[in-house]
TILUM-890275 format. One record per residue (C-alpha): residue number from 0; residue in one letter; x, y, z. Coordinates in nm, 3 decimals. Example, Ala and Ser with C-alpha at 12.3 -4.5 7.8 and 13.67 -1.06 7.14 Angstrom:
2
0	A	1.230	-0.450	0.780;
1	S	1.367	-0.106	0.714;
//
This chain:
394
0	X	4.602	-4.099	-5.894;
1	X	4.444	-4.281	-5.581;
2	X	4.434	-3.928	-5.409;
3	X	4.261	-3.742	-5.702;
4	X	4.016	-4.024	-5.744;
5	X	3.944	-4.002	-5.349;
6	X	3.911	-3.617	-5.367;
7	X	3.674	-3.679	-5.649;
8	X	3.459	-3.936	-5.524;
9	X	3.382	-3.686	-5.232;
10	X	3.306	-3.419	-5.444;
11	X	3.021	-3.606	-5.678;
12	X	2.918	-3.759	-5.345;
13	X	2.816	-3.403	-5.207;
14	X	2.727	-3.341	-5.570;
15	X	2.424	-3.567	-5.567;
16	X	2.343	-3.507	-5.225;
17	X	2.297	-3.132	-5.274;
18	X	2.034	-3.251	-5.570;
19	X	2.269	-3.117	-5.843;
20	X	2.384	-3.449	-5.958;
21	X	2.347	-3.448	-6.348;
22	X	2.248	-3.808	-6.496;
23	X	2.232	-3.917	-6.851;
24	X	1.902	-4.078	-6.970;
25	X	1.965	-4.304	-7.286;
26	X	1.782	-4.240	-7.591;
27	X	1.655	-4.538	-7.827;
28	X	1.533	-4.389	-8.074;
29	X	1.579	-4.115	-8.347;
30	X	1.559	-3.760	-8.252;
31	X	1.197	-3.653	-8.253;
32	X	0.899	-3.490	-8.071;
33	X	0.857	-3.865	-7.984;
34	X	1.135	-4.058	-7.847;
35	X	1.201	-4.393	-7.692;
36	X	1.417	-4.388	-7.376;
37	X	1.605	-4.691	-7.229;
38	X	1.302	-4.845	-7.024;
39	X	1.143	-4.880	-7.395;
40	X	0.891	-4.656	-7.330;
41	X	0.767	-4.369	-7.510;
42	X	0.821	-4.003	-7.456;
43	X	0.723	-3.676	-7.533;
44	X	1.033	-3.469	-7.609;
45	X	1.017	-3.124	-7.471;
46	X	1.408	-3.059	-7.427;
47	X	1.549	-3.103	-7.737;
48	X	1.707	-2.785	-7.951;
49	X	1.532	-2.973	-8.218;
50	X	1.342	-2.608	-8.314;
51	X	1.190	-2.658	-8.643;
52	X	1.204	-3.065	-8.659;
53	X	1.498	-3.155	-8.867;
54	X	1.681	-3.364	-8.651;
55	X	1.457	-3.647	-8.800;
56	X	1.333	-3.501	-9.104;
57	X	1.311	-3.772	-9.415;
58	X	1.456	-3.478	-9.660;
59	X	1.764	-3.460	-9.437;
60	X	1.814	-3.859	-9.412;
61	X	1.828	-3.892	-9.775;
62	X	2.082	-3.628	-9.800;
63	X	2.313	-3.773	-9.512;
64	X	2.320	-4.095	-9.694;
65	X	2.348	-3.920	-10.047;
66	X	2.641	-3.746	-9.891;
67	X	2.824	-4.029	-9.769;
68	X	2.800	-4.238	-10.093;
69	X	2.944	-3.935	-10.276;
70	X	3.209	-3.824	-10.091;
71	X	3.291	-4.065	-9.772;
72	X	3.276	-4.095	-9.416;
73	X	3.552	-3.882	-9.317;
74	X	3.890	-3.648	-9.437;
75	X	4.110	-3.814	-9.218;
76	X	4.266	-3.448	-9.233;
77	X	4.268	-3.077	-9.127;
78	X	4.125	-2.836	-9.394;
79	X	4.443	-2.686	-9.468;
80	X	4.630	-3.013	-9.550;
81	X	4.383	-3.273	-9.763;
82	X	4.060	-3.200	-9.584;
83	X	3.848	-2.957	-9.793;
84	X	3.615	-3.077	-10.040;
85	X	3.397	-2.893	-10.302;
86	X	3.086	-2.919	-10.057;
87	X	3.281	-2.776	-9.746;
88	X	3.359	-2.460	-9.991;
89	X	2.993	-2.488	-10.093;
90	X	2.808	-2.470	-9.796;
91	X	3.087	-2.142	-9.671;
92	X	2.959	-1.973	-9.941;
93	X	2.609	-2.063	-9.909;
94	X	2.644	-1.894	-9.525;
95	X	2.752	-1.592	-9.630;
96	X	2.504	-1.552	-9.846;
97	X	2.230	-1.619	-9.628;
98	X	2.389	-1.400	-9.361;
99	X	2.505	-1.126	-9.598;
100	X	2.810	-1.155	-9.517;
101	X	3.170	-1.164	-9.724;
102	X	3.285	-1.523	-9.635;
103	X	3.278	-1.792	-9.389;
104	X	3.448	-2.023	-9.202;
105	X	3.330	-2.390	-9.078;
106	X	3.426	-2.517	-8.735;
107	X	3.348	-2.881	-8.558;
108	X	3.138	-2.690	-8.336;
109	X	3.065	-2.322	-8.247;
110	X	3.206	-2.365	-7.931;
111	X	3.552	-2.424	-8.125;
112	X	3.420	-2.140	-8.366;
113	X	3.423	-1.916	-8.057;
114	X	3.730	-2.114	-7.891;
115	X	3.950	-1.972	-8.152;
116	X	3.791	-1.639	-8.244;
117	X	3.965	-1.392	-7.998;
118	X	4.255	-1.510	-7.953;
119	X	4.301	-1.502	-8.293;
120	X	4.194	-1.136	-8.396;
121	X	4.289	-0.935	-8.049;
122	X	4.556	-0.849	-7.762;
123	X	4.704	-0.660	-7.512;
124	X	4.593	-0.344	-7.665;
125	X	4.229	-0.431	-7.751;
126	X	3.936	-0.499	-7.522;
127	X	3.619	-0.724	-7.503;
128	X	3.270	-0.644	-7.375;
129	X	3.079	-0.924	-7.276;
130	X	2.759	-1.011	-7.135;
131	X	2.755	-1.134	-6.790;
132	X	2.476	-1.422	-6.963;
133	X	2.731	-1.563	-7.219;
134	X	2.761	-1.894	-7.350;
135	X	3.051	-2.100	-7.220;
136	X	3.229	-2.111	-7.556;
137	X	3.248	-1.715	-7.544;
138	X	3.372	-1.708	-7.185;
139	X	3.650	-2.016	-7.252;
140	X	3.761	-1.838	-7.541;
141	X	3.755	-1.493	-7.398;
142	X	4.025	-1.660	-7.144;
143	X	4.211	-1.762	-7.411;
144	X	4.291	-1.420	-7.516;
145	X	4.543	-1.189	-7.410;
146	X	4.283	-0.865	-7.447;
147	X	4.175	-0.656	-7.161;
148	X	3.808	-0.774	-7.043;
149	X	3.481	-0.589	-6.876;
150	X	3.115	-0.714	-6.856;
151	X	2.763	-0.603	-6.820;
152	X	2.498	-0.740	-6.694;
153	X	2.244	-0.894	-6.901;
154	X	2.120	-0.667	-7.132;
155	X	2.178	-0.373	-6.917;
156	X	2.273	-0.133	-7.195;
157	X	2.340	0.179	-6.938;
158	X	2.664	-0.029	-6.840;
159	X	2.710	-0.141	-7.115;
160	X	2.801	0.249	-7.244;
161	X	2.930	0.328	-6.943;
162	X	3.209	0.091	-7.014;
163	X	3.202	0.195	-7.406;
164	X	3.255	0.597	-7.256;
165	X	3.610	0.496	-7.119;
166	X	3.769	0.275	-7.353;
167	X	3.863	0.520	-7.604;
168	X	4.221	0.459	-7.520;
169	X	4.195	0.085	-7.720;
170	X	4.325	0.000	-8.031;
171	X	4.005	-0.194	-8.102;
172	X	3.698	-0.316	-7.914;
173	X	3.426	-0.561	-7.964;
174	X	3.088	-0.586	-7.793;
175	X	3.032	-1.030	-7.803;
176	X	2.704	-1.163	-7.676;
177	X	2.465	-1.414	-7.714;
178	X	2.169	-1.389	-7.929;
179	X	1.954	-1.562	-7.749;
180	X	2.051	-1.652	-7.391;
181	X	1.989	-2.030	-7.324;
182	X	1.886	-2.029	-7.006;
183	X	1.606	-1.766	-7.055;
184	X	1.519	-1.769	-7.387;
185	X	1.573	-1.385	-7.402;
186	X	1.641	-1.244	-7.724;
187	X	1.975	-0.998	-7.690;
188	X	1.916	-0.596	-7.773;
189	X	2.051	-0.625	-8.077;
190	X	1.946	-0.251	-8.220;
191	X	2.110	-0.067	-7.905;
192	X	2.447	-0.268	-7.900;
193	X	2.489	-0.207	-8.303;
194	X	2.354	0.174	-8.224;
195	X	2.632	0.197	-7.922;
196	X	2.908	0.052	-8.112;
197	X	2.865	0.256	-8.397;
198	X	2.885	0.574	-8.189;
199	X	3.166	0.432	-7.999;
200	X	3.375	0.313	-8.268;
201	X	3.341	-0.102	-8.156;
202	X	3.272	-0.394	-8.330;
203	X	2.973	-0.647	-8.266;
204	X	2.980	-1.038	-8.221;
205	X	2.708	-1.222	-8.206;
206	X	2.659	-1.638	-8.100;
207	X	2.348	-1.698	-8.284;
208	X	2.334	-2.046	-8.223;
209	X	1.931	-2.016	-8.041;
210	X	1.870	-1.824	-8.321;
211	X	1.964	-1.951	-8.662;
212	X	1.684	-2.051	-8.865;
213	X	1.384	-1.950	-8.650;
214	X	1.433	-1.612	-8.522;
215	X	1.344	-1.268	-8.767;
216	X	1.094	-1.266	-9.115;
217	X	1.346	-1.465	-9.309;
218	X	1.448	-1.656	-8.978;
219	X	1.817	-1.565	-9.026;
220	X	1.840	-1.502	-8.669;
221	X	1.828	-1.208	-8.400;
222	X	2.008	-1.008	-8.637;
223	X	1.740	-1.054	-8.857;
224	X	1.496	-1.020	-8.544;
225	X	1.566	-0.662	-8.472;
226	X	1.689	-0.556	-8.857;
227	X	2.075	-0.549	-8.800;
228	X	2.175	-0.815	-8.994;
229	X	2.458	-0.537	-9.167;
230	X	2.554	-0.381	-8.833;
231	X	2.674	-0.714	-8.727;
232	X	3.073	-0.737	-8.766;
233	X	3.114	-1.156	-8.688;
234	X	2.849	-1.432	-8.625;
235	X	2.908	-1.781	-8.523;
236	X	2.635	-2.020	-8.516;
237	X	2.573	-2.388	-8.511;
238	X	2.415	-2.668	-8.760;
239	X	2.368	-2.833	-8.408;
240	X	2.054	-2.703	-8.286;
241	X	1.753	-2.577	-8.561;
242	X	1.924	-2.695	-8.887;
243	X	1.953	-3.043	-8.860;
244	X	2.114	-3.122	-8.503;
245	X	2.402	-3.332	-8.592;
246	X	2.696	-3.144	-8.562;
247	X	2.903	-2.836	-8.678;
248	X	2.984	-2.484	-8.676;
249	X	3.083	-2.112	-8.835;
250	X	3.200	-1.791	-8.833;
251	X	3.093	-1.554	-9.057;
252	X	3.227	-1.248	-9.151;
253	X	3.458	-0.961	-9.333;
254	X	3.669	-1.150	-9.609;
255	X	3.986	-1.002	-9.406;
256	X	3.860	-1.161	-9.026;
257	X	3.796	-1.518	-9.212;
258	X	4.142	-1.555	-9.398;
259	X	4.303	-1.467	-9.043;
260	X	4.082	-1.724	-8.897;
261	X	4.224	-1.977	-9.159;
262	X	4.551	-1.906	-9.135;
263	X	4.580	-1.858	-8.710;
264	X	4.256	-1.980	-8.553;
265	X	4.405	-2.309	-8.329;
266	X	4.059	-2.510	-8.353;
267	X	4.035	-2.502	-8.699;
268	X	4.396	-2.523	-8.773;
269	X	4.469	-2.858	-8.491;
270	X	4.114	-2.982	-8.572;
271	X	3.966	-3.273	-8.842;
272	X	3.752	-3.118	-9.118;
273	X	3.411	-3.109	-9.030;
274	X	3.266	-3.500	-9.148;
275	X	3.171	-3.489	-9.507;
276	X	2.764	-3.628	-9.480;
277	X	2.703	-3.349	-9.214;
278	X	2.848	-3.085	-9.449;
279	X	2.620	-3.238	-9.732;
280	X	2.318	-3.252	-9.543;
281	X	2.364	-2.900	-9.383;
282	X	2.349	-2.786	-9.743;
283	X	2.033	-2.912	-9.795;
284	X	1.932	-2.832	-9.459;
285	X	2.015	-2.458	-9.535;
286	X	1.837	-2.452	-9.886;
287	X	1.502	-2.602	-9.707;
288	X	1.460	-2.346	-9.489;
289	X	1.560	-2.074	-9.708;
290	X	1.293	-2.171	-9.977;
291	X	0.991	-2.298	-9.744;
292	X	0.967	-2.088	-9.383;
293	X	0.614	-2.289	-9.316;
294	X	0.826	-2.481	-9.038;
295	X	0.947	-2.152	-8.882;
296	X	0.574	-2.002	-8.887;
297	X	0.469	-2.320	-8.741;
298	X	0.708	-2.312	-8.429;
299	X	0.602	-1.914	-8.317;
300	X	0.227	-2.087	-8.343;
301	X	0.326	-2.356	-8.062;
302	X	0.557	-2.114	-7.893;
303	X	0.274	-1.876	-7.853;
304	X	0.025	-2.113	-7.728;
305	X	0.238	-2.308	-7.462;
306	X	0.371	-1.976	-7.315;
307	X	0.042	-1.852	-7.267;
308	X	-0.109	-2.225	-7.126;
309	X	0.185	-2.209	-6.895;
310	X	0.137	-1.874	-6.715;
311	X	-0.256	-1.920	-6.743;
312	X	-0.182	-2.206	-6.533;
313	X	-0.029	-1.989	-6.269;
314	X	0.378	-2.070	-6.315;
315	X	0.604	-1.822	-6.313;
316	X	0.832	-1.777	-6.665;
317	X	1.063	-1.612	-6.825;
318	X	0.867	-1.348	-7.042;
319	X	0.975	-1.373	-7.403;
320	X	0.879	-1.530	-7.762;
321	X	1.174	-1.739	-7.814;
322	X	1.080	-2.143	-7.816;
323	X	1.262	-2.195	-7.515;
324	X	1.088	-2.132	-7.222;
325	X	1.220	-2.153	-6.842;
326	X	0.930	-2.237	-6.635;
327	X	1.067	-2.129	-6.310;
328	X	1.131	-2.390	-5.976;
329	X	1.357	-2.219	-5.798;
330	X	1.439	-2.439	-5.540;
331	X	1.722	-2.752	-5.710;
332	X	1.564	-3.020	-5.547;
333	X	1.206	-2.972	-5.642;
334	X	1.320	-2.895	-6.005;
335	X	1.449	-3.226	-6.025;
336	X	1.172	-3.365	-5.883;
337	X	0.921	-3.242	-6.085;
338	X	1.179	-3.366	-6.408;
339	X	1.125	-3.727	-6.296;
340	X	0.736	-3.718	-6.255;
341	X	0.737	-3.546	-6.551;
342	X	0.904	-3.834	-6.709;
343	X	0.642	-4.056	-6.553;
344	X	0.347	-3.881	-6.718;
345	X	0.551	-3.935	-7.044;
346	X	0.698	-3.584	-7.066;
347	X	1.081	-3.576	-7.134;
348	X	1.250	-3.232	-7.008;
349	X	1.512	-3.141	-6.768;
350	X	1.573	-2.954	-6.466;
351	X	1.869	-2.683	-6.500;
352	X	1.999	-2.538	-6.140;
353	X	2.372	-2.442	-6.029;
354	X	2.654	-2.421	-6.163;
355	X	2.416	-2.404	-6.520;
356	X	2.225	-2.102	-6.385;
357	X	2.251	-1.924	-6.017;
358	X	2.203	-2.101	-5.706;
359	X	1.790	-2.079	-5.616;
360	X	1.737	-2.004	-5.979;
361	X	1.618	-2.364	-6.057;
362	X	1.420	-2.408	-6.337;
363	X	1.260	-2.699	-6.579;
364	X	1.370	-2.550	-6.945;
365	X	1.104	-2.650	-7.214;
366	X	1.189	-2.619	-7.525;
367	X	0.897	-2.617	-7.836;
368	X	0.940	-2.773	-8.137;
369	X	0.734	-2.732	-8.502;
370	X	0.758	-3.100	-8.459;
371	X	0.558	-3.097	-8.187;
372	X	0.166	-3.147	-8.265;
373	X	-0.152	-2.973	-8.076;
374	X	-0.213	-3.323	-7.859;
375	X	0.135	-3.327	-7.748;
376	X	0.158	-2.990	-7.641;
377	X	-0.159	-3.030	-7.469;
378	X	-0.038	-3.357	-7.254;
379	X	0.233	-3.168	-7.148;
380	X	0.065	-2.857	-7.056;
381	X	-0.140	-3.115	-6.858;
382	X	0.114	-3.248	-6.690;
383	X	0.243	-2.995	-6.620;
384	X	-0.072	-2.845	-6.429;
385	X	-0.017	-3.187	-6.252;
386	X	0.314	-3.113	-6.093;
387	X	0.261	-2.764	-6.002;
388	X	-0.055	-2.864	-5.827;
389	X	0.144	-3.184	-5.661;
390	X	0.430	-2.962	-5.546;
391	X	0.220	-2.614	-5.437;
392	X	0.348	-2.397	-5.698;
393	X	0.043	-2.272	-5.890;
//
């Protein structure tokens, strides 16, 4: 233990002197576009995957509590066991429908929704595509499985069939990517990997978690963005990010590849039921933006206006119309000292550099809001300006 802890101590030491070092600012507040942080002042929240403002919403509130008076705090159980209520059955079904899909499964998270997809449905004889830009959650649970493995690069669709041209010899094979890539707020090519795996005989996953709620006409997600919500063999998503933010995930998909996940999937299986009030809420969450899309209209309004303040400014972004938007640093150290006089002129957001993204790739990651109002938007487009005038990069 004393050697471990020694080895350790050296390696966050050269950590934080490399200007890498992560830290943790506290939050006392609620989630909002406003927040109060631990030196009791307040912030403008420009970080938060808080896309369409429900994280504090007053709707959502009264359902959480409504939730918790009708059926508890917690299962105190697995599903399969004593730990599925009417409402987790409810809110499946209400998934499926929204996705078009035959049934669904909930997870505690969509990383364990990804965790225990592959293993689950493939092996030795199968093979996954993936995108070199995945989510964690799709590369830890692509390790997890015993299937043969290749990747593209981002988006690159030309290796992505080259690969597709020689695996003829596999008992199955499944393109998986992102729907929106995190870090870059780039919207995967959703109507080129459906068109390639239909001619090559694959199936298509798709993470949607940047995408639920906010992204296509009925904001059902990139699927929905490029019209392939039917092409689309499995989704997993999140109620973490754009409905609601508390916690949660799902896989959606063929009635056949959901009972399998029920009966073999290890995280849902070894796992505690997903906490009744967040199931509840989610419900509501999920009927609110099926029946009102005002909130989603409202976000592409403030994502269209900050992108185009930001590169009239001069910075250098990642091109796109997703509400995250990487305004680009490059250099680790500078990113993270922009973050902190940021934070000074009352803008919350976050530098992201290596191992998150590649080395000299340093970026601050904004991410809009329909919470967010025209004033606030403006102060940190200002401050922005500031810091990019401070630091020589515009």
């Amino acid at each position: 233990m004393k050697t471990i802890n020694k080895n350790l101590k050296k390696e966050i030491k050269e950590i934080k002197q490399s200007g890498l070092y992560k830290e943790e600012r506290i939050i006392l507040s609620k989630q909002s576009s406003e927040i109060s942080i631990s030196d009791n002042s307040k912030v403008l929240n420009f970080c938060a995957n808080n896309y369409l403002g429900l994280s504090n919403h007053s709707l959502l509130i009264q359902a959480a509590k409504e939730g918790i008076d009708k059926f508890g705090f917690g299962l105190s159980s697995v599903r399969f066991i004593c730990g599925t209520q009417s409402i987790h059955r409810e809110l499946e079904n209400k998934i499926s429908l929204y996705l078009n899909k035959e049934d669904t499964i909930l997870y505690t998270s969509c990383f364990d929704a990804n965790g225990g997809l592959f293993e689950t449905l493939f092996n030795s004889e199968d093979l996954i595509i993936s995108d070199q830009l995945n989510h964690a959650s799709i590369i830890d649970g692509v390790r997890l499985c015993k299937a043969q493995r290749a990747r593209y690069g981002n988006s690159d669709m030309n290796q992505l069939e080259s690969i597709l041209k020689k695996s003829d010899h596999y008992r199955y094979k499944i393109i998986t990517t992102d729907g929106v890539f995190s870090m870059d707020g780039y919207i995967a090519k959703l109507k080129t990997i459906c068109d390639l795996a239909d001619r090559y005989n694959a199936m298509v996953h798709v993470d949607d978690s940047h995408a639920t709620g906010i992204l296509g006409p009925n904001g059902k997600g990139s699927a929905d963005f490029h019209g392939v919500l039917d092409q689309v063999d499995i989704i997993t998503s999140t109620f973490g990010k754009a409905l609601g933010g508390a916690s949660g995930g799902f896989t959606s998909s063929s009635n056949e590849i959901i009972s399998i996940l029920r009966q073999k999937s290890r995280p849902y299986l070894f796992s505690n039921s997903l906490a009744p009030n967040i199931v509840y809420t989610s419900i509501k969450a999920l009927e609110l933006i099926e029946n009102d899309l005002s909130l989603k209209v409202k976000l592409q309004s403030n994502t269209e206006y900050f992108r185009k303040s930001i590169i009239k400014l001069g910075f250098d972004i990642k091109q796109g119309e997703h509400p995250i938007v990487p305004i680009m640093i490059y250099d680790a150290k500078i990113a993270n000292q922009i973050a902190s006089e940021m934070l000074k002129k009352g803008i919350y957001v976050i530098a992201f550099s290596y191992p998150v993204v590649p080395k000299d790739q340093a970026r601050i990651r904004v991410q809009i809001s329909a919470d967010h109002t025209a004033e606030q938007l403006n102060q940190a487009i200002n401050a922005f300006q500031y810091c990019g005038e401070k630091y020589q990069i515009i």
